[in-house]
N, C-alpha and C positions, 0 to 999 in steps of 0.2 A: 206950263200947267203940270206937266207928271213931276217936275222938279218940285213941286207944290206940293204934290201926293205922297214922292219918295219922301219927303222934310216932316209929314204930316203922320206918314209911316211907322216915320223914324223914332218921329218925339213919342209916338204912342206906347213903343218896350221902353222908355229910358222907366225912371223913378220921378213921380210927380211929389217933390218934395212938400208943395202946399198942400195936395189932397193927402199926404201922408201923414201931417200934423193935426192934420182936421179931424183925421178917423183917431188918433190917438186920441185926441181932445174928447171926440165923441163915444171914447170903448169907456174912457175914464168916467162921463157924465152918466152913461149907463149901466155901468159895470162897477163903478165905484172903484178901478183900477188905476193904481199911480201911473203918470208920466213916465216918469224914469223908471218905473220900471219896465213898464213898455215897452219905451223906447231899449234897455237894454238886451230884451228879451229875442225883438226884431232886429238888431246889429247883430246879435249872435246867428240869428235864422241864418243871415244874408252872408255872413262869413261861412257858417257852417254849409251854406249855399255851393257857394264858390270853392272851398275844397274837396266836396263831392267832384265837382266837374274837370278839377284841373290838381290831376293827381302830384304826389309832390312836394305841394302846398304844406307850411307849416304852421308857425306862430308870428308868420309875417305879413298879413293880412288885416285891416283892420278898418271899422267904418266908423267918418264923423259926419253925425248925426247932430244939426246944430238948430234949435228952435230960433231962436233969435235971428237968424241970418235966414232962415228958409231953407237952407241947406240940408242935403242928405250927400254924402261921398264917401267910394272907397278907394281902399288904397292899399298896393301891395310894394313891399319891401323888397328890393335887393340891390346884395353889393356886387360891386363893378369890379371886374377879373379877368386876368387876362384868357384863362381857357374855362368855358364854360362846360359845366360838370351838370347841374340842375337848371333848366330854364327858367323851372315856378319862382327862386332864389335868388339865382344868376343873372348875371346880364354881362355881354362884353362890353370894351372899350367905347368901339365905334358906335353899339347901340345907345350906351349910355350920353354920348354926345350929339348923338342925335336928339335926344331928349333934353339936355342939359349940355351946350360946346364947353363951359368949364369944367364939364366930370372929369375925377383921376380916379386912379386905379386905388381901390380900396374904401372909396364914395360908399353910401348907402342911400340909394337912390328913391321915394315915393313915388310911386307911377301910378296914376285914376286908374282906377275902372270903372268903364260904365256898367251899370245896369241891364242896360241891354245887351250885353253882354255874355247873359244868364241866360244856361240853356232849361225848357222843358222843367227836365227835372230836376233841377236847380231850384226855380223859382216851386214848384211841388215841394221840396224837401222845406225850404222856407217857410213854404204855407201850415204845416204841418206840424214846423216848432213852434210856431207865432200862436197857432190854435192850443195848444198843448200848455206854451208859457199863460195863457189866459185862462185855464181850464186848472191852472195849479195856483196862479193869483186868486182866482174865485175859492179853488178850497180853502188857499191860506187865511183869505178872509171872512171867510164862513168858521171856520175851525177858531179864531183870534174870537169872533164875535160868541160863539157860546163858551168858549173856554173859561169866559171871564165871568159869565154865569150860572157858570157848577156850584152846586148846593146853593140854587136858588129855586124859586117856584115860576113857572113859566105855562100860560096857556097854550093847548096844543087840541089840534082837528086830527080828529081818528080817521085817516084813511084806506085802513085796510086791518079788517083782523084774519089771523092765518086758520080756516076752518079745522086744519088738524091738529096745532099746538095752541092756539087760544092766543098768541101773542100778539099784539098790538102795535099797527106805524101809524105814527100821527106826523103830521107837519106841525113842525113849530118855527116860528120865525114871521116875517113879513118882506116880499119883493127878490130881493138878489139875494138879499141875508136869510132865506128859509134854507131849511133841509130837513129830508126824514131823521125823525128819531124811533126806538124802539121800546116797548114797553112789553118787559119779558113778563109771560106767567106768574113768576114767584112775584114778582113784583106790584102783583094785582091784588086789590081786594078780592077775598073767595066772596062772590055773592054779589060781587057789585058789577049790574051790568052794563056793555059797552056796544055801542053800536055805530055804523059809519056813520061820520057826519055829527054826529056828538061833539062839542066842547069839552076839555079835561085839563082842570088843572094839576102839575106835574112837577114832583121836583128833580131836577137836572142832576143824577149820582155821581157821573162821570163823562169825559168827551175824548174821544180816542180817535187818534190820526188813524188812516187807512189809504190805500189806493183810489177809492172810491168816493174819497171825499170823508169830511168827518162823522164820526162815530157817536151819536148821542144815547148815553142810556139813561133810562128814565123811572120812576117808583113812585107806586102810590101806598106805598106801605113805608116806605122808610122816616124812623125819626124826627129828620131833618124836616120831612113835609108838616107837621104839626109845630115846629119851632117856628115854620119861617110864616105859618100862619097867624102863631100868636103877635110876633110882631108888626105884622100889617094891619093887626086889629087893635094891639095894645100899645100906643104912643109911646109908655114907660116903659116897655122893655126895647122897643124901637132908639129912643133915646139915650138909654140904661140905668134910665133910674132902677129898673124893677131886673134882675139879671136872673137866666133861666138856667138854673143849676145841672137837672139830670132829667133826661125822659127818659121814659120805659112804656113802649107800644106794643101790642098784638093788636094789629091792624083790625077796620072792620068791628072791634068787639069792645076794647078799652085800652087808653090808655092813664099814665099817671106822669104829672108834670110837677120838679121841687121849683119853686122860684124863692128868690131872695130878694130883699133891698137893704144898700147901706143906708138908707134915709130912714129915723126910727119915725118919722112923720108921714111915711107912705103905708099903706097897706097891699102888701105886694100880691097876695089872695085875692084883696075886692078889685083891684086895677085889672086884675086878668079875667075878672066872673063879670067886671062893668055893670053898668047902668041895669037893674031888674036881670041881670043875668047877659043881657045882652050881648055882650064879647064872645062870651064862649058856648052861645046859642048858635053863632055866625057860623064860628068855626064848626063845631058838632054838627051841625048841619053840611059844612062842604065837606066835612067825613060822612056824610051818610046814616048818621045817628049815633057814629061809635062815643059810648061813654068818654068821657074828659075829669079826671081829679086832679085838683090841684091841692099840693099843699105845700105848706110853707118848710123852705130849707132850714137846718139849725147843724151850729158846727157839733152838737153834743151827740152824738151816734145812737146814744138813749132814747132822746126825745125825736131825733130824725126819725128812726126804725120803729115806732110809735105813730108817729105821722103818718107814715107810709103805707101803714095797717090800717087806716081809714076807708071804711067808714067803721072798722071793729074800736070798741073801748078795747084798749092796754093796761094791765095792771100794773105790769111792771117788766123793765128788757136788762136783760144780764148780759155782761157782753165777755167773751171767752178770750183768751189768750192766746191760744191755738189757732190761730189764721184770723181773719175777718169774719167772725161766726159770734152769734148771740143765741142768748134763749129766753123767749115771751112767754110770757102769761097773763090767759088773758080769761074773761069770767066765761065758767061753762057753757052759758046759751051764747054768746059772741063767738065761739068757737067753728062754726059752718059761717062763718061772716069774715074772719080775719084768715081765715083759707079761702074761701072763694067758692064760686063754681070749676068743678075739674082742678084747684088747686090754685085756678089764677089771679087773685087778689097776692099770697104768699107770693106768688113766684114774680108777678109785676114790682113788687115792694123789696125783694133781692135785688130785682134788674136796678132798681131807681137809685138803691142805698149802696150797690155792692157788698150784701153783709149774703152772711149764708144765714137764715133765717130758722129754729125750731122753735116752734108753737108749740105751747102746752097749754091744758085747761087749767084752772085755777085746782080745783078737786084730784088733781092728780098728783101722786107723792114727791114730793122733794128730794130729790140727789141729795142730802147735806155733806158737805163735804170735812175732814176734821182741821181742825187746827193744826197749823204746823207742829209744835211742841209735843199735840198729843199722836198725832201723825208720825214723830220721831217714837215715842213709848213706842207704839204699837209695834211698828217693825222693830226694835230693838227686844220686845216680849217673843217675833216670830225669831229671830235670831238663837233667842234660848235656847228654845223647845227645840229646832231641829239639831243644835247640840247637843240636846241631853240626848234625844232620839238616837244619834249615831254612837255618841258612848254609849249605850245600852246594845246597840245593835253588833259594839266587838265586842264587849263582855260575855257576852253568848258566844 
């Protein structure tokens, strides 16, 4: 009977190889963690185990961890010598034949170990890498899972705003794959308000490794959020018949969208305004009201920078030599229209075109610039004169 108990003892420190594969199987169906990685993660424990306890110890150690066979075993390494210098390494003649009656000297011998083997804090150190390897598997695949949908739009639950900076965590995600993300100030509509427990849709700027798991930042002001809106409303720019050239946004208040299509049979304007406006009533609306212009892109910088000035009539756009710079005219009363409120129709319509844009009324005088040829007279007439000027001024 106590032979029964000792045996019962016994088997209870070894490694139950079955329950070992069953929990892996089971970290994997819950945690969405590979096998093999697991399993490499736990070999490493169990080695890194066993050199804490049995000082020494080198790169001669090593576990086979076999699914197929049921199996879990280690095994340490050493060669057979005549005077032993390192135990952990070494082994002499006579031990080695006791293990082995054909060892010779210079053999490199496998010897098990059990499990049981493992003292306390051994099987501690173990537990501790295993927790950790799972705890960097989970980020690695949380970090994989939004990394692939940066500058996308993604719905997120505000759980917490910081009553002294105004900043914003939402969770986004669903199950093992959630984690906080952050939604800085700047990144807020001014005016639009948030409260916990709210829904927010968001677009993903960037995802940044950390100690702490991944780094999600988030914007409800950024460009990006009105592009990837119009696609999931507008089929054609979804597919590309209809391709969206340049935004230019001031969150909250307006923004100005150029679209194109190579199809001259599309109308790349009505595909994006839809059905009675419908399309971009959707969108205007998950901005909170902020105005939407759409207009149509054109390669000709004239007629583009004209466009852009909408809802002002254009009389006519002169485009300069000196950098990326033009100058409009446009009719007197149009004038507080193709500038804006505080400037920002003008300044939207830079951002969309890249031109550096001067407005002039129609009634305001004309720069005329001369003709070359006569541009040549004239400086050749200032030429004179300050010659005769200086012969006059030594004849005195």
């Amino acid at each position: 009977m106590a032979t029964r108990k000792n045996a019962k003892a016994q088997k209870s420190n070894e490694l139950d190889a079955t329950e070992f594969f069953a929990a892996i199987r089971m970290i994997e169906e819950e945690k969405g963690i590979p096998k093999a990685y697991m399993i490499e993660k736990i070999t490493q424990a169990l080695v890194s185990a066993y050199k804490r306890d049995h000082e020494g110890v080198g790169d001669n150690v090593t576990v086979d961890a076999n699914e197929e066979l049921g199996t879990v075993r280690m095994f340490v390494k050493k060669d057979v010598v005549e005077e032993v210098d390192n135990p952990c390494t070494e082994m002499s003649l006579e031990e080695a034949r006791a293990a082995l009656p054909r060892a010779q000297l210079g053999d490199v011998l496998r010897i098990e170990i059990k499990p049981r083997n493992f003292g306390r804090i051994a099987a501690q150190t173990a537990r501790q890498v295993i927790i950790q390897g799972m705890r960097e598997a989970e980020r690695g695949m949380i970090y994989d899972e939004f990394n692939s949908k940066e500058h996308e739009i993604l719905t997120g639950l505000v759980t917490r705003i910081d009553p002294r900076s105004g900043a914003a965590s939402l969770r986004i995600g669903s199950g093992n794959e959630s984690t906080e993300a952050y939604l800085a100030v700047s990144e807020q509509v001014k005016g639009e308000p948030l409260t916990e427990g709210m829904r927010l849709r968001v677009y993903v700027v960037e995802v940044r490794r950390s100690t702490k798991g991944p780094q999600v930042l988030l914007s409800r002001t950024h460009p990006g959020l009105v592009k990837r809106l119009f696609e999931m409303e507008v089929p054609e720019i979804y597919d590309g018949t209809v391709e969206v050239k340049s935004i230019a946004r001031e969150a909250g208040s307006r923004t100005k969208l150029a679209v194109w299509s190579a199809d001259p049979n599309v109308d790349a304007i009505g595909a994006c305004v839809g059905p009675r406006g419908q399309r971009v009533n959707n969108i205007v609306e998950e901005l909170g009201g902020e105005k939407v212009d759409i207009i149509k892109y054109s390669e000709d910088p004239a007629e583009y920078i004209a466009a852009a000035l909408s809802p002002a009539d254009v009389i006519s756009v002169t485009t300069l030599e000196e950098g990326k710079s033009c100058r409009v005219v446009v009719p007197d009363d149009q004038l507080s229209l193709a500038i804006g409120k505080e400037g920002q129709n003008a300044r939207l319509a830079a951002k969309l075109t890249s031109y550096k844009i001067d407005i002039k009324p129609q009634s305001a005088p004309v720069e005329e610039e001369l003709p070359q040829d006569e541009e040549e007279d004239f400086l050749a007439d200032e030429e004179v004169l300050e010659n005769e000027s200086a012969e006059s001024d030594s004849e005195e």
